[in-house]
N, C-alpha and C positions, 0 to 999 in steps of 0.2 A: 382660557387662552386668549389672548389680546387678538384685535385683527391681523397685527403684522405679523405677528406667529403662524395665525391658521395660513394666511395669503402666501408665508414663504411655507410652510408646510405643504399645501396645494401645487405648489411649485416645485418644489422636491421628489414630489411623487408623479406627476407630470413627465420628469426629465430622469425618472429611471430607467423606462426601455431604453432611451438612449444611451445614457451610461453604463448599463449593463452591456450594450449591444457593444459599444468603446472600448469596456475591459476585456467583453471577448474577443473583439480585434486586436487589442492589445497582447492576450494571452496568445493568441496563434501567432504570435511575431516572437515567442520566444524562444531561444535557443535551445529545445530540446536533444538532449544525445538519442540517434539515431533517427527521430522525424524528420528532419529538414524539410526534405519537400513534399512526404505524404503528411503534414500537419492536418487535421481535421479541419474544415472551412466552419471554424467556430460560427463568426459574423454573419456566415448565409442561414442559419441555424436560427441566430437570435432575430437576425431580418424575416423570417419566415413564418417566424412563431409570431412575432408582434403584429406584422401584417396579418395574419388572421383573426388573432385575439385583439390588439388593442391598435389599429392603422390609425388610429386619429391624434395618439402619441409620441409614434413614429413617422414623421413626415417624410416626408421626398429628400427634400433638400437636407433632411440630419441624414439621413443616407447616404446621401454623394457627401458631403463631410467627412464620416464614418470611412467611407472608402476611399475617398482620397487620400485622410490620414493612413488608413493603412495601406494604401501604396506608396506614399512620402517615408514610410517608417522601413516596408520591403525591400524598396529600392528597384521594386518594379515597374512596368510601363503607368505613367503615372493616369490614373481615370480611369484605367482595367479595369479593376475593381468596383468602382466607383461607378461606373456603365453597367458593369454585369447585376450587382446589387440591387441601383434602380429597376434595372431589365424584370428580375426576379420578383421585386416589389409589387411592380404593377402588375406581372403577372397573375400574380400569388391575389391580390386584391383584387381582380377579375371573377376569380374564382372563391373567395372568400366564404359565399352563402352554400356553395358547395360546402366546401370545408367544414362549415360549423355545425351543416346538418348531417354528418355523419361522422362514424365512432373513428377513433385514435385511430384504427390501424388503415383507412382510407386518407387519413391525415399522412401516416408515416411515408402512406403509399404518395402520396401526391410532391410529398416532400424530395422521396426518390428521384421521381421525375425531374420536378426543378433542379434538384442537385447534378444530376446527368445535364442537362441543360445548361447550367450556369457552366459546368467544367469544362464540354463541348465551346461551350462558346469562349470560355479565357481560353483553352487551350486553339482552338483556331485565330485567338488575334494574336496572342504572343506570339504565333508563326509566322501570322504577315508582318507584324512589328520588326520582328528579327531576322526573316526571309530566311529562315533555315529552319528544318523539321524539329521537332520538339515533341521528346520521348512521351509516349504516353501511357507508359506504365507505370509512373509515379502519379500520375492523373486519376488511372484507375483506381490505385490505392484509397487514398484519397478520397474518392465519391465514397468505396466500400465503408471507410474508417468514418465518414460524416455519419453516411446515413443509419449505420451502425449505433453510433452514438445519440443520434437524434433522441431515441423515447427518454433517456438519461438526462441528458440537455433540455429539452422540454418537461422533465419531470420541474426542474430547476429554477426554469421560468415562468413554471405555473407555481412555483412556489413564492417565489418575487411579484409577481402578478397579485397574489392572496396577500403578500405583507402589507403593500407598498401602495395597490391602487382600490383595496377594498373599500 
């Protein structure tokens, strides 16, 4: 393989999590019958995972990107997303050496928590945004349906992980 090959090769594999992280933003913006608003928080899922597995991938700044785009695309408060994700990121990266030293299910467990966390926190600014109450039992749903899906979702990206950055 020539330099320019491996160089864009090394590149491609580079800017996976991010693109995966885009498609799964992308995927939660779609028009499922009957989701609407409990869609599962794809994005905080693959933001979560990369933050602990590969943070040096996923920067700061593809993050706010990532969620700006997906609030440009929602047509919600634009940087919502975009704040909460970073929020989440640095958190999650905080606690990272945690994370890696102990098995999947204090992962899943930890995961729970930020996903409470991150819903908490959109669901209280979209309130001040909009100065009126904002139902929270599509919220609840919602964390339920993320964290649910979580070990599936990170089955996924550990598999993307082994293709892509091995």
């Amino acid at each position: 393989m020539t330099p320019v090959l491996q160089r864009l090769d090394r590149i491609g594999r580079a800017l996976a999590p991010g693109a995966v992280t885009a498609m799964m933003a992308l995927i939660a913006m779609l028009p499922l019958p009957y989701a609407g608003a409990v869609m599962p928080f794809f994005t905080l899922v693959a933001v979560f995972y990369w933050s602990v597995y590969r943070p040096d991938l996923l920067p700061m700044p593809a993050v706010f990107v990532i969620g700006l785009f997906q609030d440009l695309l929602g047509g919600g408060p634009v940087g919502l997303n975009a704040l909460v994700l970073m929020g989440a990121q640095a958190l999650v990266i905080s606690q990272r050496l945690f994370f890696l030293a102990h098995p999947f299910v204090l992962l899943w467990w930890g995961f729970g928590v930020v996903a409470v966390a991150v819903a908490m926190a959109q669901w209280a600014m979209m309130a001040m945004v909009t100065g009126t109450a904002v139902p929270f039992a599509p919220i609840a749903v919602r964390i339920v349906l993320t964290v649910a899906l979580f070990p599936a979702l990170a089955w996924f990206l550990s598999r993307v992980q082994r293709a892509f950055l091995s």
